[in-house]
Steps between C-alpha positions, in 0.01 A plus 500: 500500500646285254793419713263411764251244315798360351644447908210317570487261244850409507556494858225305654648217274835502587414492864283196489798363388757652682288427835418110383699190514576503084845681543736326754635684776834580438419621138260736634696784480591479116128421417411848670793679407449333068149661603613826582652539158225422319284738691748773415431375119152553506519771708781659239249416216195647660667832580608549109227392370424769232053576491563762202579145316149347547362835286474427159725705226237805321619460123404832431793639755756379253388682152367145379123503349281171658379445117816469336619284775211308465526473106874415581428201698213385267799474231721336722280233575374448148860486404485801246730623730780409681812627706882533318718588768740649294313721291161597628144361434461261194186487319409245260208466251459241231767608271801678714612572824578856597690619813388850677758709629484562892341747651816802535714264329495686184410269203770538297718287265333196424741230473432114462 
């Protein structure tokens, strides 16, 4: 079905056109033939179109507790904490910054 609503809305335009006096005569042929291309686009993209995409991610599927991510993100925007690529998480409060190891990334050796 999605193939076939998206026929009718492109198609209905392109023959208005095609079948009018806006494209001369002797470039006829390219307009319908630049056409066809772009139908096979649209067609290409409706066919792939993924629907498992539109569902939204569970959290809980990945080992990952809502509060903590929620607590996480409340840092983050307060700027308590704050992403070092490098190292792991960095967390700061009023007198030092400390950085967390990553998860499975084994927190040793503290270097800096």
């Amino acid at each position: 079905w999605p193939a076939l609503r998206s026929s009718w809305r492109f198609w209905p335009f392109v023959h208005c056109i095609s079948f009018s006096h806006a494209v001369p005569l002797d470039l006829k042929l390219l307009w319908v033939d630049v056409m066809e291309i772009v139908w096979v686009t649209i067609l290409s993209r409706v066919a792939n179109q993924d629907e498992s995409a539109e569902q939204p991610v569970v959290a809980e599927a990945f080992g990952v507790d809502p509060s903590l991510e929620v607590e996480l993100s409340r840092q983050v925007v307060a700027g308590e904490l704050r992403y070092a690529t490098a190292s792991g998480w960095e967390a700061c409060d009023e007198e030092a910054c400390y950085v967390l190891a990553p998860a499975g990334g084994g927190g040793g050796g503290g270097g800096g």
